[in-house]
C-alpha positions as CSV (number, residue, x, y, z in Angstrom):
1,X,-13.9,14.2,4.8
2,X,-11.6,11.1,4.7
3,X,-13.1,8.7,6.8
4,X,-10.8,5.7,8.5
5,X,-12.0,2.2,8.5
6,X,-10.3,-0.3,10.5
7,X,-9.8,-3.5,9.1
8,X,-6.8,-5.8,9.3
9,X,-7.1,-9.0,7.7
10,X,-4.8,-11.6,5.9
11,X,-4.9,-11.5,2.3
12,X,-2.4,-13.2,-0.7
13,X,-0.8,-10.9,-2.8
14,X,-2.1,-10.7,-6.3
15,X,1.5,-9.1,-7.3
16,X,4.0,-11.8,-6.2
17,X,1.7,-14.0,-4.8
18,X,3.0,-14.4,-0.9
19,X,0.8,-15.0,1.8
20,X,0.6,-11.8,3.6
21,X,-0.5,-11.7,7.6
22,X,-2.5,-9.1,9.7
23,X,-0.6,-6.0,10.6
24,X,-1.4,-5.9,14.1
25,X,-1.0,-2.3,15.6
26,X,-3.0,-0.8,12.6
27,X,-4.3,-1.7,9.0
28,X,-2.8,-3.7,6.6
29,X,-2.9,-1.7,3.0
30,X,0.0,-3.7,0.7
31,X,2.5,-6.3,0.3
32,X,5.2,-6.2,3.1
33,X,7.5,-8.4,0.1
34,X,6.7,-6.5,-3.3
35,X,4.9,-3.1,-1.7
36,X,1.9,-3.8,-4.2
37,X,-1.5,-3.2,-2.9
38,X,-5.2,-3.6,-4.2
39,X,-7.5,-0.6,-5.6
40,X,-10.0,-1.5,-2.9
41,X,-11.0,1.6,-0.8
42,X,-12.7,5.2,-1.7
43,X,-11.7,5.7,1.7
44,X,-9.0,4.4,4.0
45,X,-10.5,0.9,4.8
46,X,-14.0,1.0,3.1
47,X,-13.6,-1.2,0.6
48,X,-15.8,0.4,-1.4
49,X,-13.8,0.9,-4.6
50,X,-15.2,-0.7,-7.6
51,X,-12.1,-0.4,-9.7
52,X,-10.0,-3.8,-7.7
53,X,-7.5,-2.6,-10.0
54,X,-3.5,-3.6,-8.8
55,X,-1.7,-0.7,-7.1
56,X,1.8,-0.7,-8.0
57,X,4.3,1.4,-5.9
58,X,5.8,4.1,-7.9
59,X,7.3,6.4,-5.5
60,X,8.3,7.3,-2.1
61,X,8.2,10.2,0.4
62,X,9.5,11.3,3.6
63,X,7.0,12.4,6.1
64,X,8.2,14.2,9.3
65,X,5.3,12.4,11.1
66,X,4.4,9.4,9.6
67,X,8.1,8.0,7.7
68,X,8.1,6.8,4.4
69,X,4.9,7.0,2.8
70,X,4.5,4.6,-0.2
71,X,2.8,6.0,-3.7
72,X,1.2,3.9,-5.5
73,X,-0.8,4.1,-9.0
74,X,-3.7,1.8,-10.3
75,X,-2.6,-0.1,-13.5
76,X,-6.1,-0.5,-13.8
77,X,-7.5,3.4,-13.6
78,X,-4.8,5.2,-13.0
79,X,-5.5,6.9,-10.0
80,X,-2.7,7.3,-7.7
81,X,-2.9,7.1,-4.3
82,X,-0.5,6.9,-0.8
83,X,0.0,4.6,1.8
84,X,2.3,4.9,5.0
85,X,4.6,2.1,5.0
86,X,4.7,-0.6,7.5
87,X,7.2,-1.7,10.3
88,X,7.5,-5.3,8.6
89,X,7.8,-3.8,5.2
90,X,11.2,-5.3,2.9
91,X,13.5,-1.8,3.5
92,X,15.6,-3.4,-0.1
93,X,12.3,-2.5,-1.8
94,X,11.9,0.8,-0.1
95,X,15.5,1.8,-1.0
96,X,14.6,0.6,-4.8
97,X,11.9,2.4,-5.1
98,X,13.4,5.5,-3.2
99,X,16.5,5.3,-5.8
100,X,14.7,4.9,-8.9
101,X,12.1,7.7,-8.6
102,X,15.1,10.8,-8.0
């Protein structure tokens, strides 16, 4: 069972290296600039992951209930994993990333 964790914090982006701010209304997983996110959690928020491997987006779906949700494989491991995407996320790099995985 898939247990949520909430913590929002600030972090800077090991990717493009922007300062990136709290989400506010839930937890912040990734980059709103470059979409990359850290290998961090076994489960959403834990930070329990050993691997601290970058995640780099690599695809995109459409969820009736949630919107776009981001896909994202370690360059580290390998293991791919999904994140919703955020109000404040850069909608050029969602319609990149929506147009080159078709």
């Amino acid at each position: 069972m898939r247990k949520f964790t909430v913590i929002d914090e600030e972090f800077r982006c090991e990717n493009c290296g922007k300062q990136v701010s709290k989400l506010g209304y839930s937890c912040r997983n990734h980059c709103p600039y470059c979409l990359h996110s850290k290998h961090v959690d076994r489960n959403p928020g834990d930070r329990s992951e050993t691997c601290h491997g970058l995640l780099e987006p690599i695809g995109l779906e459409i969820d009736t209930k949630k919107g776009y949700v981001i896909l994202f494989q370690c360059k580290k491991c390998g293991k791919i994993t999904k994140n919703k995407a955020a109000e404040d996320d850069d909608m050029e790099q969602i319609i990149k990333l929506s147009a080159q995985h078709q």
